[in-house]
MOPAC internal coordinates of N, CA, C and O (Angstrom, degrees):
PM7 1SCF
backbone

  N    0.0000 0     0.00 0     0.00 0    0    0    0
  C    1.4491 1     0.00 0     0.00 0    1    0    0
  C    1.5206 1   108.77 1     0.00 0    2    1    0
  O    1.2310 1   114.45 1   -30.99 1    3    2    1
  N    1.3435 1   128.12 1   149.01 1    3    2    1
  C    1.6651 1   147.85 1  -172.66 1    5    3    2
  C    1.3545 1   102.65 1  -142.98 1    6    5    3
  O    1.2310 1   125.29 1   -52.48 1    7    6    5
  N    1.1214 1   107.45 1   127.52 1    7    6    5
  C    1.7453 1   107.16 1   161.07 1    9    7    6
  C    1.1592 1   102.14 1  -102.34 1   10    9    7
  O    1.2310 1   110.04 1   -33.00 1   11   10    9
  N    1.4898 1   136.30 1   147.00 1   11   10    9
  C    1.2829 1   123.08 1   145.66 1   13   11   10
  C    1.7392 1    97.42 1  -133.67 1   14   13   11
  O    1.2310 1   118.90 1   -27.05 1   15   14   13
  N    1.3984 1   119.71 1   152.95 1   15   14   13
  C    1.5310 1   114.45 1  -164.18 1   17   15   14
  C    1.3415 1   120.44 1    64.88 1   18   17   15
  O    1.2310 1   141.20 1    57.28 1   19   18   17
  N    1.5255 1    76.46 1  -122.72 1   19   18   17
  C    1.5876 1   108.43 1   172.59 1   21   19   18
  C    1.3964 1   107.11 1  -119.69 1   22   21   19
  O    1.2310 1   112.27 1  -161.90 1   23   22   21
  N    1.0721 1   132.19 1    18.10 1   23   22   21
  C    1.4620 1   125.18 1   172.41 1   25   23   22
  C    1.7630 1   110.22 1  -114.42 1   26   25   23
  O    1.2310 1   129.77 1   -36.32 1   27   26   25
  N    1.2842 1    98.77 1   143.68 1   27   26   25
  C    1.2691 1   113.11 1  -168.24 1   29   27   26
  C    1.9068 1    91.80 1  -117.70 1   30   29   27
  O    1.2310 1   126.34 1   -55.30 1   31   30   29
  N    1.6815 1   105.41 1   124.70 1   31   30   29
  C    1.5060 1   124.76 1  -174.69 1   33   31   30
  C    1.1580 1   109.52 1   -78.48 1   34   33   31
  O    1.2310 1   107.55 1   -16.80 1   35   34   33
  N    1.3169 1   140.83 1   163.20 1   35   34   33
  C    1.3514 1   133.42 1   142.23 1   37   35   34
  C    1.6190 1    95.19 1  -159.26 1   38   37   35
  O    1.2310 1   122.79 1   -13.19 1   39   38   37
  N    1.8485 1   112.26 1   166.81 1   39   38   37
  C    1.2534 1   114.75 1  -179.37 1   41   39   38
  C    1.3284 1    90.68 1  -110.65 1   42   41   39
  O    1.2310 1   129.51 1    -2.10 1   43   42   41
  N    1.0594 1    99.28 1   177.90 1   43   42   41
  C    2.1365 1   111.50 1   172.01 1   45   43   42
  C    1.6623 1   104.71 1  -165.31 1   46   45   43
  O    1.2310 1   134.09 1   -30.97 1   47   46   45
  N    1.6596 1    90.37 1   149.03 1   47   46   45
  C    1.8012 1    98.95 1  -158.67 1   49   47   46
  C    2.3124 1    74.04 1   -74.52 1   50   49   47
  O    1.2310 1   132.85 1    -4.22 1   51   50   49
  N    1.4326 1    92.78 1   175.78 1   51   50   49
  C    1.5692 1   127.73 1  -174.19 1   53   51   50
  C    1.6635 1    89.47 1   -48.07 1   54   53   51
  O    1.2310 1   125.99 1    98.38 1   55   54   53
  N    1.5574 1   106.09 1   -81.62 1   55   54   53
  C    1.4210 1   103.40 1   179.74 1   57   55   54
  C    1.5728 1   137.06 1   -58.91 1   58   57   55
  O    1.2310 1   121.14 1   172.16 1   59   58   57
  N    0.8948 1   115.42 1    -7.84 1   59   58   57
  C    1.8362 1   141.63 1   165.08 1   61   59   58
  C    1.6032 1    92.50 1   -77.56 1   62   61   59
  O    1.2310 1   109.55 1   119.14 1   63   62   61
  N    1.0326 1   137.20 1   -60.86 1   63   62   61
  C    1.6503 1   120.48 1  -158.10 1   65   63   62
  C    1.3291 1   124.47 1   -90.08 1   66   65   63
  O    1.2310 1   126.13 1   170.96 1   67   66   65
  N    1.7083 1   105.83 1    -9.04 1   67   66   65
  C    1.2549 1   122.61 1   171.06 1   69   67   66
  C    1.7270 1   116.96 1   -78.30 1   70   69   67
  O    1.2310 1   134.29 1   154.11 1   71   70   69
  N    1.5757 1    89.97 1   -25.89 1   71   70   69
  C    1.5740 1   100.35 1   173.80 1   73   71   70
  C    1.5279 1   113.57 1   -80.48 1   74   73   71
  O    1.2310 1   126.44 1   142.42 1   75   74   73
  N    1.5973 1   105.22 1   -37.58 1   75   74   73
  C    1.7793 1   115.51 1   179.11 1   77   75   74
  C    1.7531 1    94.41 1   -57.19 1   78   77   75
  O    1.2310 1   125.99 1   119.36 1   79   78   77
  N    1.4490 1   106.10 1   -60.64 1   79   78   77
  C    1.8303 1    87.77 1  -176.90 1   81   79   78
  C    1.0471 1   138.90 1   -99.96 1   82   81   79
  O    1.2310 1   106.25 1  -125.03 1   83   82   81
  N    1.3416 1   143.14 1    54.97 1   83   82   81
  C    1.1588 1   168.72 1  -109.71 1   85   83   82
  C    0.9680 1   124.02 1   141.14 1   86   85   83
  O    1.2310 1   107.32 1   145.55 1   87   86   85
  N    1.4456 1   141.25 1   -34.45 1   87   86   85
  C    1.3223 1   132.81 1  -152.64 1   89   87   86
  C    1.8754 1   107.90 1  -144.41 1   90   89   87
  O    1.2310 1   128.72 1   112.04 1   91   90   89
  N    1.4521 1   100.81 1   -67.96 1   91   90   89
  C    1.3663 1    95.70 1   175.63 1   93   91   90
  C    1.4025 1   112.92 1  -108.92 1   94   93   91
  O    1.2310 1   118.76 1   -26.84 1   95   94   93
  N    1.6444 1   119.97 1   153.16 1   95   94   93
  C    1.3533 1   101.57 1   162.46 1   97   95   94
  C    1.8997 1   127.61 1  -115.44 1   98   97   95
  O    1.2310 1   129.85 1  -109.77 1   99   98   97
  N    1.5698 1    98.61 1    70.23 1   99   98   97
  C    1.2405 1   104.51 1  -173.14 1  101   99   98
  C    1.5842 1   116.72 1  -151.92 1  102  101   99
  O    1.2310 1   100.07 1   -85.27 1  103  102  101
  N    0.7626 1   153.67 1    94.73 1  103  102  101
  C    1.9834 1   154.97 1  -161.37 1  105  103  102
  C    1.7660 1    94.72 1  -100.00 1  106  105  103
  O    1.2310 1   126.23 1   -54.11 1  107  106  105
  N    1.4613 1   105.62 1   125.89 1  107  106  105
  C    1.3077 1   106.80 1   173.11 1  109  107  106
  C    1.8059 1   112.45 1  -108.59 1  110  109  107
  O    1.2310 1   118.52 1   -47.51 1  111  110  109
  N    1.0501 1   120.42 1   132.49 1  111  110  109
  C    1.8269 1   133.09 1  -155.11 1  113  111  110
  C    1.4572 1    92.97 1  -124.80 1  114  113  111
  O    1.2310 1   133.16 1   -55.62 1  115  114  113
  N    1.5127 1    92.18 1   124.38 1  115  114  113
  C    1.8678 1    99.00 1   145.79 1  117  115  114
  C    1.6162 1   123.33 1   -91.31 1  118  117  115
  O    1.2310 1   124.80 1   -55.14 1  119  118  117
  N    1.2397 1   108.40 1   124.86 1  119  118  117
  C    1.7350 1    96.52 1  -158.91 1  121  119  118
  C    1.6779 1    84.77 1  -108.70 1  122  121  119
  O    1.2310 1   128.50 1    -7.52 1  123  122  121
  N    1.0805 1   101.24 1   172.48 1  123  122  121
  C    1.5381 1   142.05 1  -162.65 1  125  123  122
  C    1.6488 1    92.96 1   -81.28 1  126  125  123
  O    1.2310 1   120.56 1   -17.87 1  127  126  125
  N    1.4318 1   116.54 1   162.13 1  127  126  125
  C    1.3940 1    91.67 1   155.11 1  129  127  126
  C    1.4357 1   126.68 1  -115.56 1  130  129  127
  O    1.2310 1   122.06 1  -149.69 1  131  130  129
  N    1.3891 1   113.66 1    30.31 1  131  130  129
  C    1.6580 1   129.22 1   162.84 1  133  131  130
  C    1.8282 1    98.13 1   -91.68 1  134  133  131
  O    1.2310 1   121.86 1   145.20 1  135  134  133
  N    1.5277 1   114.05 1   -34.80 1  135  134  133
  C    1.3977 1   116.84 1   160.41 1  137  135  134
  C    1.4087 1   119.74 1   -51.41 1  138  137  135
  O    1.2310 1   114.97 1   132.99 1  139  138  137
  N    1.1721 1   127.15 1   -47.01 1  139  138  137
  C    1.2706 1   150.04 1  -169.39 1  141  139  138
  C    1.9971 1   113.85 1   -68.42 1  142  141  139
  O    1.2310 1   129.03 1   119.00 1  143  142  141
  N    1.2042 1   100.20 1   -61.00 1  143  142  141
  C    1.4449 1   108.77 1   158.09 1  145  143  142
  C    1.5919 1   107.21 1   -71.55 1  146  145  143
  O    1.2310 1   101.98 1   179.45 1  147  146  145
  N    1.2431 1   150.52 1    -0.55 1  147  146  145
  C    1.1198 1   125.61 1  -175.57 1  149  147  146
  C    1.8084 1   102.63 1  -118.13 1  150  149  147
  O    1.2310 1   131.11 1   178.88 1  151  150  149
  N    1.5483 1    96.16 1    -1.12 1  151  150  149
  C    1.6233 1    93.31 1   176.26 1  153  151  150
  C    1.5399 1    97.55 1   -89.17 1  154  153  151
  O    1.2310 1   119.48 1   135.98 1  155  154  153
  N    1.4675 1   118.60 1   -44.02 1  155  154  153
  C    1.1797 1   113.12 1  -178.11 1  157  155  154
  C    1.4850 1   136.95 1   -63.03 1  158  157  155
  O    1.2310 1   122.89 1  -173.18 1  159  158  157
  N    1.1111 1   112.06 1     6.82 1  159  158  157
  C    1.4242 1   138.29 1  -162.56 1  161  159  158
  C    1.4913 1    97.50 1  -116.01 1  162  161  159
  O    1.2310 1   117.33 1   157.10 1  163  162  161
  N    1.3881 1   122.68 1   -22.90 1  163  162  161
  C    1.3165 1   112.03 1  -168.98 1  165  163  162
  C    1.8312 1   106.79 1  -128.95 1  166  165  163
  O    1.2310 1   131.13 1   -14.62 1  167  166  165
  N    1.4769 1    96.13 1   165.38 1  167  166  165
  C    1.5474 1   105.55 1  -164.32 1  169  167  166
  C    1.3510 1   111.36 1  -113.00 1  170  169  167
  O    1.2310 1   128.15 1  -111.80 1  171  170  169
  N    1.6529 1   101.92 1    68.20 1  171  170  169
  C    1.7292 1   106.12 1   166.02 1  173  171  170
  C    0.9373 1   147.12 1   -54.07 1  174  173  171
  O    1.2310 1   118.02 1   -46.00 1  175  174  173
  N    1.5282 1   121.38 1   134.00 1  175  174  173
  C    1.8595 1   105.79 1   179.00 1  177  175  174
  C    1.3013 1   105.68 1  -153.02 1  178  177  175
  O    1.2310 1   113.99 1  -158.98 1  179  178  177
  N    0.7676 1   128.98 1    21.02 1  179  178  177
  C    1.8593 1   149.08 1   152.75 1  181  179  178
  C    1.7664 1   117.43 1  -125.67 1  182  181  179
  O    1.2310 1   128.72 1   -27.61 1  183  182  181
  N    0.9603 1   100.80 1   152.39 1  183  182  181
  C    1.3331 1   115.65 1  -165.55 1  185  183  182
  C    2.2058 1    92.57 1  -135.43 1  186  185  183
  O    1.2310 1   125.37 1   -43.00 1  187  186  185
  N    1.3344 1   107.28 1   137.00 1  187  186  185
  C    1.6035 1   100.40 1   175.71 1  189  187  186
  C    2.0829 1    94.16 1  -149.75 1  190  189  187
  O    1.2310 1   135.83 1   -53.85 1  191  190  189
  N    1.3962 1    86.97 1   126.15 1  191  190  189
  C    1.7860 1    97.89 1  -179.65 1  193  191  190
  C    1.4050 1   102.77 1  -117.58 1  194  193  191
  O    1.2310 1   122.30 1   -58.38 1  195  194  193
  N    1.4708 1   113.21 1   121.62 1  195  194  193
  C    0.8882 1   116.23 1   148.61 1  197  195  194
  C    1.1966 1   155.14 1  -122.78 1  198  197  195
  O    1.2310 1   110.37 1   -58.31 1  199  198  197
  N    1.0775 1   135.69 1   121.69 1  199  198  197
  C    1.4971 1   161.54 1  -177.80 1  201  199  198
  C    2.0610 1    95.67 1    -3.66 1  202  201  199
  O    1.2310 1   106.92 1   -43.06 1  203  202  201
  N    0.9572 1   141.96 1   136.94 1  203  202  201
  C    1.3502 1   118.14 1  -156.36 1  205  203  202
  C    1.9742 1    86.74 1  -114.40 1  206  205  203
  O    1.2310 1   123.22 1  -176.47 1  207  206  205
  N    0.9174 1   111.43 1     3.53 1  207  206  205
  C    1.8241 1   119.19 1  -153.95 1  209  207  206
  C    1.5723 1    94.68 1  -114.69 1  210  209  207
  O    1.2310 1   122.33 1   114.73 1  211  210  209
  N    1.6074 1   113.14 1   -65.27 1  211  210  209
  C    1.3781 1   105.19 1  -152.18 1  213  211  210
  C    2.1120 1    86.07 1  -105.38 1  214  213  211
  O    1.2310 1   109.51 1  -168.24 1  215  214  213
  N    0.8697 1   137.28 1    11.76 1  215  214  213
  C    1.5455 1   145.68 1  -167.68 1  217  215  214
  C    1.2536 1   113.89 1    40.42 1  218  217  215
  O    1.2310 1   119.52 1  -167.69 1  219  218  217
  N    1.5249 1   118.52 1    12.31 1  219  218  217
  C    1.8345 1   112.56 1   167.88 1  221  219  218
  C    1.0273 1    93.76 1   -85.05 1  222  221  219
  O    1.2310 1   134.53 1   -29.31 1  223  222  221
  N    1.6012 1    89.50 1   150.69 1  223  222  221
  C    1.7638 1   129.06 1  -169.47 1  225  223  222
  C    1.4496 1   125.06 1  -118.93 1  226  225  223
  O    1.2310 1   117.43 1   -22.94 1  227  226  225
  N    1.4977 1   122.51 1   157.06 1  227  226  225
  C    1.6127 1    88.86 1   175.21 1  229  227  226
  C    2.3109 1    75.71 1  -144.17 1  230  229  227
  O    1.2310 1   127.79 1   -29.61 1  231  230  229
  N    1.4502 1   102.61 1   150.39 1  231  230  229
  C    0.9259 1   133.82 1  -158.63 1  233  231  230
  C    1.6815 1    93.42 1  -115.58 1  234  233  231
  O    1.2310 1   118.60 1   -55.65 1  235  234  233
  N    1.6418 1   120.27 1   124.35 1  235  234  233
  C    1.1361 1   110.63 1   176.15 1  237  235  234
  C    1.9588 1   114.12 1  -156.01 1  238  237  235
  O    1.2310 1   133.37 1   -70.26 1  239  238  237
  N    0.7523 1    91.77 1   109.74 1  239  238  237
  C    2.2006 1    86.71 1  -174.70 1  241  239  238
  C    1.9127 1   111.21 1   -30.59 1  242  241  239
  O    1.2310 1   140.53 1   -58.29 1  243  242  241
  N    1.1040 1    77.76 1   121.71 1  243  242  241
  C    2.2249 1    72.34 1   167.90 1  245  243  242
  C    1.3858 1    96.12 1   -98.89 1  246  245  243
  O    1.2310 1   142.89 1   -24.71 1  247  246  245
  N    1.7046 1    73.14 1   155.29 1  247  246  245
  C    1.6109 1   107.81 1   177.94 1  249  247  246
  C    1.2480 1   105.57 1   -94.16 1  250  249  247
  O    1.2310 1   116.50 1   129.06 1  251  250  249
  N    1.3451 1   124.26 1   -50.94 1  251  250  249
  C    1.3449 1   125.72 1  -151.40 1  253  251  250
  C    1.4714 1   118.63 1  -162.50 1  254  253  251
  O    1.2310 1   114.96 1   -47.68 1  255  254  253
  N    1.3713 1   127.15 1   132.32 1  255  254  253
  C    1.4900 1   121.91 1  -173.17 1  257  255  254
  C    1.5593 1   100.63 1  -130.36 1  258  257  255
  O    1.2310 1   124.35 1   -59.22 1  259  258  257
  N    1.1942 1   109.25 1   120.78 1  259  258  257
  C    1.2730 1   127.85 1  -178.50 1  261  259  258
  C    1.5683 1   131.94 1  -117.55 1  262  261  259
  O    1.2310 1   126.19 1   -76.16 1  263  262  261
  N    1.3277 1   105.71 1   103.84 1  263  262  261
  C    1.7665 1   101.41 1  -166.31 1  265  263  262
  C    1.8298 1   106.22 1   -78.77 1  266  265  263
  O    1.2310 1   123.86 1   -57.36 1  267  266  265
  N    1.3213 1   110.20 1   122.64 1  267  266  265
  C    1.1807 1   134.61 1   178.47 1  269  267  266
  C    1.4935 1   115.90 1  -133.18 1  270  269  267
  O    1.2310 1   128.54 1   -51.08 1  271  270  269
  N    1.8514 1   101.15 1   128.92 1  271  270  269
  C    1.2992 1   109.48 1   177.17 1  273  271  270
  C    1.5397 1   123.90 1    45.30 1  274  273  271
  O    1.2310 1   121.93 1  -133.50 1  275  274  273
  N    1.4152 1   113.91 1    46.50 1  275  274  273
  C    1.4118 1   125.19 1  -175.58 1  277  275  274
  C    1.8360 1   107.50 1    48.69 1  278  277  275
  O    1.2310 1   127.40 1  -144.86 1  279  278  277
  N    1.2994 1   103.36 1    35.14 1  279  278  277
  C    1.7364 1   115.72 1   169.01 1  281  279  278
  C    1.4909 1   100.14 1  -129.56 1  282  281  279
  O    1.2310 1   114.22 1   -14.53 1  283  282  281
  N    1.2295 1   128.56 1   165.47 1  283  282  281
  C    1.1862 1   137.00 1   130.40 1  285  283  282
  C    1.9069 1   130.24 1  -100.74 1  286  285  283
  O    1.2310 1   134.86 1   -37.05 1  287  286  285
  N    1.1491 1    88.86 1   142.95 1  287  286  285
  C    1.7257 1    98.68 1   169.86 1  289  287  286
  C    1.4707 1   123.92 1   -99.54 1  290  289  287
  O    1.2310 1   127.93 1   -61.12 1  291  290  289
  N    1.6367 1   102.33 1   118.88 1  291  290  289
  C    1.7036 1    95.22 1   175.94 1  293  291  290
  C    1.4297 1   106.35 1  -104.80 1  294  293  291
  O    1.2310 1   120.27 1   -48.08 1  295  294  293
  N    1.2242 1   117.09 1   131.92 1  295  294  293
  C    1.0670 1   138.49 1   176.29 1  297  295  294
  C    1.5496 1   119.75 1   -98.02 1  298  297  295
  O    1.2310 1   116.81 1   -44.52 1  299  298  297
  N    0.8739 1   123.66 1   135.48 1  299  298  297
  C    1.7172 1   129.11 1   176.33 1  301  299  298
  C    2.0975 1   119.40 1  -157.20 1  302  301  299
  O    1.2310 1   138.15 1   -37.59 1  303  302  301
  N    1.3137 1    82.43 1   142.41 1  303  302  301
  C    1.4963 1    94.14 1   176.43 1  305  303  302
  C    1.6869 1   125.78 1   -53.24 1  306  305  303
  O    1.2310 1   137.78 1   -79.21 1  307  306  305
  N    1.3626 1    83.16 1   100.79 1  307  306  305
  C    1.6627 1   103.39 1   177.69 1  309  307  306
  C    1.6232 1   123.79 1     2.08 1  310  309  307
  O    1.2310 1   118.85 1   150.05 1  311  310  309
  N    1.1019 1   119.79 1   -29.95 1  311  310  309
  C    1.9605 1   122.08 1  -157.64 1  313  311  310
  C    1.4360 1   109.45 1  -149.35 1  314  313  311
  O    1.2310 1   130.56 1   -29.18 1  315  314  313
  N    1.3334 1    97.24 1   150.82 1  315  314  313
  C    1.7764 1   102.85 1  -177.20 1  317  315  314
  C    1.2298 1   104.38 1   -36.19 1  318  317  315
  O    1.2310 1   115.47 1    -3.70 1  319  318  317
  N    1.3447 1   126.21 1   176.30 1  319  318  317
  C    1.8102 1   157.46 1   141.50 1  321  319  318
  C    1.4373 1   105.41 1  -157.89 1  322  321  319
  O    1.2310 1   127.84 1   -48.28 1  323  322  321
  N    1.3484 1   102.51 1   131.72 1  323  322  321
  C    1.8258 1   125.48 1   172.50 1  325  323  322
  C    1.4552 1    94.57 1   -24.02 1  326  325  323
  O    1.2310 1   133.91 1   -18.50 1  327  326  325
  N    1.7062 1    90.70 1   161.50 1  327  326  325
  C    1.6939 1    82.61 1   172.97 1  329  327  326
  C    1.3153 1   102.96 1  -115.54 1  330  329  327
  O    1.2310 1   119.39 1   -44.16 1  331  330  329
  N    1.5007 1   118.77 1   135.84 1  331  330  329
  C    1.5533 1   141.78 1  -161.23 1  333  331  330
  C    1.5106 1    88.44 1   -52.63 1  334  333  331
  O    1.2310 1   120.80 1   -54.08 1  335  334  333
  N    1.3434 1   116.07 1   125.92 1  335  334  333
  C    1.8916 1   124.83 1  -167.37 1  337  335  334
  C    2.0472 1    94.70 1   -62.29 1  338  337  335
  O    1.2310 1   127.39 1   142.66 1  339  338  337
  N    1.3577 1   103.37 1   -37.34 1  339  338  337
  C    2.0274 1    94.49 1  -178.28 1  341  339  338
  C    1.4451 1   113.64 1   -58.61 1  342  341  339
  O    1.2310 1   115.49 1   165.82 1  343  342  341
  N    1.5744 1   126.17 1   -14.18 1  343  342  341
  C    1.5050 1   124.09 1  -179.11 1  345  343  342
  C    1.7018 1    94.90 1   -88.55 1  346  345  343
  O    1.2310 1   107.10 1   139.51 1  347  346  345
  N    1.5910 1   141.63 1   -40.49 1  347  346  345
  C    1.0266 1   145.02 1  -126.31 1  349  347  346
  C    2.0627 1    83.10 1   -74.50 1  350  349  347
  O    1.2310 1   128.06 1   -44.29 1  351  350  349
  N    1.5387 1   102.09 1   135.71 1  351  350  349
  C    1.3948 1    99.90 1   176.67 1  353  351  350
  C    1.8202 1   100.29 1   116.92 1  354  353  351
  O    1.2310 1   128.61 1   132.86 1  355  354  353
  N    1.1758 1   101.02 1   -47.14 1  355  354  353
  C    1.5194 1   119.18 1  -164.34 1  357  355  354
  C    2.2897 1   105.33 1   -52.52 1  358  357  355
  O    1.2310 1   136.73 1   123.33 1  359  358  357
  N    1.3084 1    85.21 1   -56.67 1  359  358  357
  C    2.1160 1    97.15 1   172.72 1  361  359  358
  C    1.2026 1    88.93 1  -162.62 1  362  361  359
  O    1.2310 1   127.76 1   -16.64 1  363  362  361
  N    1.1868 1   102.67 1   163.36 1  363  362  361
  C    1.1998 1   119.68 1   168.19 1  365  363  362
  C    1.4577 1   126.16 1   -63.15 1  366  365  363
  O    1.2310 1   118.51 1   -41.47 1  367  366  365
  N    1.1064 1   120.45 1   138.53 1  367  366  365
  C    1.5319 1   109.32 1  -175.43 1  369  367  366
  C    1.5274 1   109.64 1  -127.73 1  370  369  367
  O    1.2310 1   117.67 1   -56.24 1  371  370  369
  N    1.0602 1   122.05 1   123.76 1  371  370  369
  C    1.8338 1   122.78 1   159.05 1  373  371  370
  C    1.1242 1   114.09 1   -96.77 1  374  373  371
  O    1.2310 1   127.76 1   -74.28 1  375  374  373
  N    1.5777 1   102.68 1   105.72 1  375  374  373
  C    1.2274 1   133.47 1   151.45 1  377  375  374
  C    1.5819 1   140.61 1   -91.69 1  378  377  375
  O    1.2310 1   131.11 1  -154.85 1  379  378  377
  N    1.5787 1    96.17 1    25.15 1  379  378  377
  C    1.9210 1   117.75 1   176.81 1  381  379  378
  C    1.7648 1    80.27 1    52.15 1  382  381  379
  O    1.2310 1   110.79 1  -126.47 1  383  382  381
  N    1.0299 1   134.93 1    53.53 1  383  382  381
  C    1.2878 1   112.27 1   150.78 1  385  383  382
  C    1.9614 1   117.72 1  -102.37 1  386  385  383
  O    1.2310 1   120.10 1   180.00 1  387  386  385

């Protein structure tokens, strides 16, 4: 996990990210607990997964982060949105544009 901003990083194996974009919109993480204090410290509202193989990404607003069973759940809104121009630079993002 990386924060930078407001976006919170994560990688995902090939078949994990095809499911993150396409199918579900939620990746559940066991974080660290220097991870753990450093999510809580910060004010997320993007979520960005990327593919750890081919390095496309998909960029998506969260809804909701929910700590479960010594995991957390990130949750985010189902479908593209532009990417806010202050992240642009940050990874690459595919946004079918």
């Amino acid at each position: 996990m990386e924060i930078k901003a407001t976006v919170v990083f994560f990688n995902s194996t090939p078949e994990n990210f095809e499911k993150e974009r396409q199918q579900k919109n939620c990746t559940v993480r066991k974080l660290s607990k220097d991870d753990e204090k450093l999510l809580k410290k910060s004010r997320i509202k993007w979520v960005s997964i990327r593919n750890e193989e081919t390095g496309e990404s998909l960029l998506r607003p969260i809804a909701d982060i929910t700590p479960w069973d010594g995991r957390y759940i990130f949750t985010w809104v189902p479908y593209d949105m532009p990417q806010p121009a202050e992240f642009r630079g940050l990874e690459r993002v595919d946004n079918n544009e």
